[in-house]
Wavefront OBJ file of the C-alpha trace (Angstrom):
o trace
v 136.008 119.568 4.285
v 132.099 119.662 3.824
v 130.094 121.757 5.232
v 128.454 119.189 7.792
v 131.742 118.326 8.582
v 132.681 122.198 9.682
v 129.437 122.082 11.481
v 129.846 119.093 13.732
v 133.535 120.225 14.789
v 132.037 123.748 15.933
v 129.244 122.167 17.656
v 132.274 119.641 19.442
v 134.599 122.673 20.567
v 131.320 124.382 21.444
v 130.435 121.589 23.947
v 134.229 120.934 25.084
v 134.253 125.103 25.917
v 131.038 124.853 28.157
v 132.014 121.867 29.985
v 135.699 123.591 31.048
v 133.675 126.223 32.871
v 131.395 123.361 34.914
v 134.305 123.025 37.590
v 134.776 126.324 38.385
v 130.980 126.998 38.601
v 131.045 123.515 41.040
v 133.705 125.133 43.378
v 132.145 128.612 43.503
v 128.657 127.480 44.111
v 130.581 124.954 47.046
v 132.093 128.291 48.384
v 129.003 130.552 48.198
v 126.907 127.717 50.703
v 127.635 129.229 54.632
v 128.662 126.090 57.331
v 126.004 124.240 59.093
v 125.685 126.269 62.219
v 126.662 124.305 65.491
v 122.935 123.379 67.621
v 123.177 123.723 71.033
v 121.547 121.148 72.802
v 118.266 122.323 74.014
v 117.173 118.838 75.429
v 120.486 118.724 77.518
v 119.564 117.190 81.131
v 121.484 115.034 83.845
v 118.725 112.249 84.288
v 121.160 109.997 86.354
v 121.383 106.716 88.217
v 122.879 107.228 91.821
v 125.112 104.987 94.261
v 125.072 106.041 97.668
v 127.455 104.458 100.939
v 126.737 106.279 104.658
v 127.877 106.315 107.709
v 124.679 105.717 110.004
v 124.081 107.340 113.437
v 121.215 107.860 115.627
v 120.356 111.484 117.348
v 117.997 112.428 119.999
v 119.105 109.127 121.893
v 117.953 107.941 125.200
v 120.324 108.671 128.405
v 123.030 105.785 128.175
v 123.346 105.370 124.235
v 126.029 104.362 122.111
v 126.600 103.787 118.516
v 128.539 100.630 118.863
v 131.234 99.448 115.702
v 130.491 101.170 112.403
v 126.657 101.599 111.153
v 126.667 101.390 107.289
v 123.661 101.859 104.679
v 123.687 101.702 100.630
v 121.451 103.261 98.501
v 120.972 103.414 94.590
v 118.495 104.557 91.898
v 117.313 106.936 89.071
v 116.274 110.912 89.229
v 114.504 112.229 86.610
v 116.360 115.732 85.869
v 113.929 118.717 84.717
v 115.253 121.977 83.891
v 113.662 124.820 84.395
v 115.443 127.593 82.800
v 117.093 128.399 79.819
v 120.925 127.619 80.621
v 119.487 123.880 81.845
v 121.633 124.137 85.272
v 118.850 124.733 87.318
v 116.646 121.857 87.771
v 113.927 119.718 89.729
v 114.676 115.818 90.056
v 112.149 113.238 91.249
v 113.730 109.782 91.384
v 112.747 106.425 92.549
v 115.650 104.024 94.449
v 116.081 101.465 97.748
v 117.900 102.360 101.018
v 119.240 99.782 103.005
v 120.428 101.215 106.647
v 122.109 99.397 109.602
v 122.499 100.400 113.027
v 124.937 98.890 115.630
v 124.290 99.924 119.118
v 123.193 98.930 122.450
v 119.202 99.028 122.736
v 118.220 95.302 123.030
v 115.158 94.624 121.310
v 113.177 91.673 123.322
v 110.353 89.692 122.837
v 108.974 89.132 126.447
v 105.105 87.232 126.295
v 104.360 89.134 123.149
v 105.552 92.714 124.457
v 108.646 93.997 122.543
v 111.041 95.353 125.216
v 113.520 97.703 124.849
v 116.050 98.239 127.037
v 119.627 100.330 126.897
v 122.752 97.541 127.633
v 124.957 100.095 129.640
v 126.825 96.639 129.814
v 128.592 96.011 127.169
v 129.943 92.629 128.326
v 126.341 91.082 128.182
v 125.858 91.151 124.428
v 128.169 90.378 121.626
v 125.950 91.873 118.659
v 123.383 94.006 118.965
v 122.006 95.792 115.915
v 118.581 96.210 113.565
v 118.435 96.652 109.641
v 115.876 98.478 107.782
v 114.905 98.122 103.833
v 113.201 101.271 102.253
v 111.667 102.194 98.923
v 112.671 105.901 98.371
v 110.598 108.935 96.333
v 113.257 111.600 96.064
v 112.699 115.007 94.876
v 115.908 117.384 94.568
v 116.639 120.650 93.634
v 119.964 121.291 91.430
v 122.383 123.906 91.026
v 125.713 122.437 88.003
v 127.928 124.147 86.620
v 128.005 121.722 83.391
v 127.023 121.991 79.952
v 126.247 119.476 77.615
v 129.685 118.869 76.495
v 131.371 118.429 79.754
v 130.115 116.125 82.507
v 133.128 116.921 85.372
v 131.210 120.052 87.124
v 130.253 121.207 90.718
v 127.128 120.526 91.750
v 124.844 121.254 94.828
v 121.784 119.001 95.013
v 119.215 119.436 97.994
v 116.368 117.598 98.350
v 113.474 115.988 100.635
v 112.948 112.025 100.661
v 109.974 110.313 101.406
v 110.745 106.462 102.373
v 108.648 103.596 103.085
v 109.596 100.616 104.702
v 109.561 97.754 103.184
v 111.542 94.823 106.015
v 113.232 95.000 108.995
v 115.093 93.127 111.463
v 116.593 93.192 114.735
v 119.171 91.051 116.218
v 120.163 90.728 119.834
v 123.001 88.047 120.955
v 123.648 87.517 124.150
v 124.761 85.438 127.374
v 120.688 84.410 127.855
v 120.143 83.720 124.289
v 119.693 85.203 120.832
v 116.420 87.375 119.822
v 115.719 87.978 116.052
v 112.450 89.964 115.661
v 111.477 90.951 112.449
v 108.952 93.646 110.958
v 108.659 95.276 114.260
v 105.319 96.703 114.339
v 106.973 99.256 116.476
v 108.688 100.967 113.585
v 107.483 103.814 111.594
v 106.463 102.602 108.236
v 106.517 105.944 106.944
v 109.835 108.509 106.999
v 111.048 110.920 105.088
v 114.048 113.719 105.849
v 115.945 116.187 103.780
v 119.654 115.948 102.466
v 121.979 117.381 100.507
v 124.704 116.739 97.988
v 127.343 118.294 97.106
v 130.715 118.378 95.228
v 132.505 117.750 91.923
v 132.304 115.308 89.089
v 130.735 111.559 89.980
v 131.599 112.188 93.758
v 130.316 113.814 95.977
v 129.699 114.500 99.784
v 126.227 113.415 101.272
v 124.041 114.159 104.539
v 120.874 113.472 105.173
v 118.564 114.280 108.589
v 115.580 112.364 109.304
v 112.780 114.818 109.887
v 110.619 111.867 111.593
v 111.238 109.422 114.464
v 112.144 106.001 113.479
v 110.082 104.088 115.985
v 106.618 105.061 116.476
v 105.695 104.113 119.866
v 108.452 102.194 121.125
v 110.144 103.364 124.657
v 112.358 102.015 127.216
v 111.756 101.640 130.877
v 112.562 106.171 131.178
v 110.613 107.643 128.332
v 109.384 107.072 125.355
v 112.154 107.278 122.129
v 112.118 109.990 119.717
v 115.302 108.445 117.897
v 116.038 110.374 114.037
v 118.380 108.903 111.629
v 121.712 110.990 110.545
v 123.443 109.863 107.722
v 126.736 111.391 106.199
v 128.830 109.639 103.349
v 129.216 110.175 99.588
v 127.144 109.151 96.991
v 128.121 108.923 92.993
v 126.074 109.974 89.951
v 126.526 108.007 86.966
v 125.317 109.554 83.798
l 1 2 3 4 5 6 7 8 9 10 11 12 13 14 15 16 17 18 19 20 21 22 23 24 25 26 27 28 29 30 31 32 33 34 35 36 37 38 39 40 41 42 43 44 45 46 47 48 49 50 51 52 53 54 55 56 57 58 59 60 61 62 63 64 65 66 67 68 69 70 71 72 73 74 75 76 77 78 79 80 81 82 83 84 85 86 87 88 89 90 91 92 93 94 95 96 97 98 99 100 101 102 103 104 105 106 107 108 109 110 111 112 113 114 115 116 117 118 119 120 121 122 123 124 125 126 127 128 129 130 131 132 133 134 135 136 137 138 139 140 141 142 143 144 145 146 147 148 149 150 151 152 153 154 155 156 157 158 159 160 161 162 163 164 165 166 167 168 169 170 171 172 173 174 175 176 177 178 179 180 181 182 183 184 185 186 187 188 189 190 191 192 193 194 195 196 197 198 199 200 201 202 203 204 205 206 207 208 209 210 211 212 213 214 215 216 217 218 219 220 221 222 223 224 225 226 227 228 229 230 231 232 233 234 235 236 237 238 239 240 241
């Protein structure tokens, strides 16, 4: 064997030797690095489309009301959730959605030489449908109390909140033995109201109330007094994520 022969088979077992340890090196170098730690999510919020369904009554009534057959509204829209501390349950919500409220009872609404009339059927033979329908843009703002986190979305919650709503149509419908009267975007009707409500329950359902702070009508009033009628509405409405 020469001696460049020797050499090169020293230099080969040399380089097989170092490469044997390259592994182990690998796997202790793999061991030494610590685990990704788990981020918690610090831009966690509920911002939340909502589906509302209430049953619609009327308070501070004049003598010989009645809610007649079953008054129904629907809402929806968004709420824009902002927490404001560190644990992101506590939060302020505005929001932007439509109302749409129906009332079945017994004041006729008449159009009589250009006066609207309004008069309370204590008879309720005469009439066979008697109700008026109001379409509102809402501005919501709620305050919110959950219990979630941003891994789990099945929590209680308590929302409460004020409501500001404008009114975009209306429509009132009398039928009766001496003829039919549709009157819409009664004049008569407060264009502005707003009220306060609150939610509350667990997961996507949940119980719902609101009060209207405000009259409905403006300066409408039957043949006693004038009619400081407010809107009560209890039902459940849904937050979808």
């Amino acid at each position: 064997m020469t001696i460049v022969q020797s050499f090169s088979k020293r230099v080969v077992l040399i380089v097989v030797f170092l490469f044997s340890f390259f592994p182990i090196l690998a796997q202790e170098n793999e061991n030494s690095i610590p685990a990704a730690p788990v981020k918690i999510d610090s831009l966690y919020r509920e911002d939340q489309f909502y589906i509302g369904i209430t049953y619609n009554v009327l308070k501070n009534v004049p003598t010989g009301f009645s809610n007649d057959k079953f008054s129904a509204g629907f809402s929806a829209g968004f709420l824009r959730d902002m927490p404001v501390n560190k644990n992101r349950n506590l939060a302020i919500a505005p929001g932007l959605g439509l109302t749409f409220n129906n009332y079945s009872q017994n004041i006729g609404i008449t159009n009589t030489n250009g006066t609207l009339v309004y008069t309370v059927l204590t008879d309720p033979t005469s009439y066979s449908n008697n109700k008026f329908s109001q379409l509102f843009v809402d501005v919501p703002l709620e305050f919110r109390w959950r219990g979630s986190t941003f891994e789990n979305h099945n929590f209680f919650r308590i929302h409460g909140g004020v409501k500001l709503s404008y009114l975009l149509y209306d429509r009132s419908v009398l039928r009766s033995g001496s003829g039919d009267s549709v009157i819409v975007n009664n004049p008569d009707f407060n264009k502005l109201v707003y009220g306060a409500y609150l939610a509350a329950g667990y997961g996507g359902a949940n119980l719902y109330i609101y009060y209207g702070l405000n009259p409905i009508f403006k300066t409408a009033q039957t043949s006693n007094a004038a009619m400081d009628i407010k809107s009560l509405n209890i039902g459940l409405i849904f937050y979808i994520l």
